[in-house]
N, C-alpha and C positions, 0 to 999 in steps of 0.2 A: 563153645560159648557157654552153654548151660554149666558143663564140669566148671569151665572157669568161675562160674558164678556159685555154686555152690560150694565149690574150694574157698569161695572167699565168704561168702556166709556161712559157712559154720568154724571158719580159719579165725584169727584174731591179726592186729595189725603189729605191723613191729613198731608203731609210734602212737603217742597214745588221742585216742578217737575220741574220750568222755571225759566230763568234767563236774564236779560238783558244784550244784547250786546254777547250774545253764536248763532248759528248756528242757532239754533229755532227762536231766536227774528229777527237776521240779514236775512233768507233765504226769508220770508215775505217780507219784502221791499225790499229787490233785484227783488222781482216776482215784485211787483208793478212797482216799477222802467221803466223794460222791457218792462211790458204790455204798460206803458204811452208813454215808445217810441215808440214801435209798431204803436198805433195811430197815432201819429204825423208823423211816415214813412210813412203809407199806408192813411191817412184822405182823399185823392183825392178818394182813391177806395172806403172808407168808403162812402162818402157821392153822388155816383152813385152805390151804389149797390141795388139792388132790394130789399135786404135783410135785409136795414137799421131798417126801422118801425120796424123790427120784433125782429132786436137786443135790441134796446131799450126799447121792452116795455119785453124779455126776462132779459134784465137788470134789469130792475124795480122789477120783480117778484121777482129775484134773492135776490135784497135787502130785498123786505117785508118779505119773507121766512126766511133768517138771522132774520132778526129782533124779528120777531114769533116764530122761535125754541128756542130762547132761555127763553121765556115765557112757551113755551111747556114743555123745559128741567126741568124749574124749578118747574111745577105744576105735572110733572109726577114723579118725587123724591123731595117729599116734606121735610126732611130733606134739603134741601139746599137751602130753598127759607126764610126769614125773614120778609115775607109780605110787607105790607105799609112803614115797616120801609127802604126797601133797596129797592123794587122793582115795584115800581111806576113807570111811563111810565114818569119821570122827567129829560131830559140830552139834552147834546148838541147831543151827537153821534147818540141817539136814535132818536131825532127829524130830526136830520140831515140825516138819512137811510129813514124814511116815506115823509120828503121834496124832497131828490134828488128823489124816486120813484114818485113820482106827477110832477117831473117837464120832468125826459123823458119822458113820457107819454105825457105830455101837451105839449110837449117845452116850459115853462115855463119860463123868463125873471124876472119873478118877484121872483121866489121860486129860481132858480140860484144866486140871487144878493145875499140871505140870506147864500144861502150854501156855496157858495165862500169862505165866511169869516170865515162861523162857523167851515167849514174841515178844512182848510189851516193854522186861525187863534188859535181852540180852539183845534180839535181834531186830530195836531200834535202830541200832546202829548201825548198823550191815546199810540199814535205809539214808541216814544221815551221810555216813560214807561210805556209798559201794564202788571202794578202790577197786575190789579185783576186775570193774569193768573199766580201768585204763584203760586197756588194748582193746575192748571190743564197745564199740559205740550203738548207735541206731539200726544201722547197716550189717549188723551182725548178730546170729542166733543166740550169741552168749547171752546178749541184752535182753534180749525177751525171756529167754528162760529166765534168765536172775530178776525181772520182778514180779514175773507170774508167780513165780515162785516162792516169792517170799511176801508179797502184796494177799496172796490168796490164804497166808498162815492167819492175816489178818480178818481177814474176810469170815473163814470158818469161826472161828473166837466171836467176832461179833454176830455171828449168826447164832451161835449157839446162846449167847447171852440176849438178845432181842427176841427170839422165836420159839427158846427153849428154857429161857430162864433162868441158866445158869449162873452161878456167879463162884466167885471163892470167898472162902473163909479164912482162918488164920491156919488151920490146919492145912490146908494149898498153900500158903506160905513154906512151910513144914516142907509140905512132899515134896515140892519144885526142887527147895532149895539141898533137900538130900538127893536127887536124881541128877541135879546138875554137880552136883559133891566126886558123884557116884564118875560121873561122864569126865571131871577134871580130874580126878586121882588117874583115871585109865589112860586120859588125851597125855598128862605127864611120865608117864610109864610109857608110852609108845614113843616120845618125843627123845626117852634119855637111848630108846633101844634102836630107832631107827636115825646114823647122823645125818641131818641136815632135815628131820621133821620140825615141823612146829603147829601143829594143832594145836587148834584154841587161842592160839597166838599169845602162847606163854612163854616160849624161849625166844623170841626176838619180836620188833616188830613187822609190821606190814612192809612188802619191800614197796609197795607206794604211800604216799603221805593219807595218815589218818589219826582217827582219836587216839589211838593207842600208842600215836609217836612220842605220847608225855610222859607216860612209864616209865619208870627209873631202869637202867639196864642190866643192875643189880637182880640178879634171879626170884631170890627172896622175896625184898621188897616188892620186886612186880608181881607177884603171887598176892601178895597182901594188898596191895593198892585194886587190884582189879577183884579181887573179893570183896573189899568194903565196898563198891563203886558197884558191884553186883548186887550187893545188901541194899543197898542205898536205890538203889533204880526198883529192885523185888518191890522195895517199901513203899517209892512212889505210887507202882503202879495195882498195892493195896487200897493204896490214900483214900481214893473215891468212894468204897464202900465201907473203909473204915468210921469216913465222915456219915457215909448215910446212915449207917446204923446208930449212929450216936444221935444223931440227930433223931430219927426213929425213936430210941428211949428215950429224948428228954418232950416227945412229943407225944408220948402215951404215959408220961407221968401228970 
């Protein structure tokens, strides 16, 4: 009875369990939500508690752990893993959980400028639609890994911005957008050399319905569309302190 039940919580369904925009996908982001207010309520006490060092680098652990189980998951039910071809340590989200865990640790200024862009900018969407938990709903360990995991990329970013002051410049613009350059020349080179890869999800789309079903199927074009569409989200998620700062100067003139 126990085996059976752990076969099936860390197993996925053969029909699919989740749905976007139902109580399961919504309940997630409401938590995140909360917690981001939390911070920005309480930041003063955050940032004289004795306790601080110890949350941060409890956060970081918190993230590498997500990040590793779900390598664990998948090398201990081998059925579900597709090797080279799917599960390569190649993604925005995955890099983005091993950067934020280096940067609370470090305090980090420079690993921040990158993650800024690449949570806020790239791995929105992962949250708007996270297809790949068709098959595994509530009832399954995939679930919670994928928004610990990706909820807590949030979490570090706004802590570091509320308790530590961080923020980015145009130059974070800069680094992000040459390190994710950096991560898509590579994600395409592994995709022409290994068949049936597609990392980054540049050679096809999602095999379940998402944003990226609009992409034209032209190879080219869809290189080009999801670049600008990356530019364009990077620059959104500029926006707010490109405003303050303006604001700022015409407010000391």
């Amino acid at each position: 009875m126990i085996k059976d039940f752990f076969i099936h919580f860390f197993g996925q369904g053969d029909q699919p369990e989740f749905a976007i925009f139902t109580l399961a996908h919504l309940m997630p982001i409401l938590m995140l939500v909360i917690a981001i207010f939390l911070m920005y309520r309480y930041k003063e006490k955050l940032k004289q508690s004795k306790y601080e060092t110890s949350f941060r680098y409890a956060l970081a652990f918190a993230l590498i752990i997500c990040d590793m189980s779900y390598y664990w998951r998948l090398s201990a039910l081998p059925g579900l893993s597709n090797g080279a071809v799917e599960h390569l340590p190649i993604g925005v989200c995955a890099w983005s959980v091993i950067f934020c865990s280096f940067m609370l640790i470090g305090k980090s200024q420079r690993l921040f400028d990158i993650v800024y862009f690449w949570v806020l900018g790239c791995s929105v969407f992962a949250l708007l639609t996270p297809t790949v938990l068709t098959y595994c709903g509530p009832t399954r360990f995939r679930y919670y890994q994928f928004w610990l995991e990706h909820t807590l990329t949030y979490i570090a970013i706004f802590y570091m911005i509320f308790v530590h002051n961080m923020r980015p410049v145009f130059r974070s613009y800069i680094r992000s957008a040459s390190a994710l350059t950096v991560m898509v020349i590579f994600a395409a080179w592994v995709n022409s050399m290994i068949p049936g890869a597609n990392y980054l999800y540049m050679a096809r789309p999602e095999s379940a319905p998402s944003v990226l079903d609009i992409l034209p199927p032209n190879y080219a074009l869809r290189i080009a569309v999801m670049m600008f569409a990356i530019t364009a989200m990077f620059g959104l998620a500029y926006l707010p302190w490109y405003l303050k700062d303006k604001k700022n100067i015409i407010t000391t003139k």
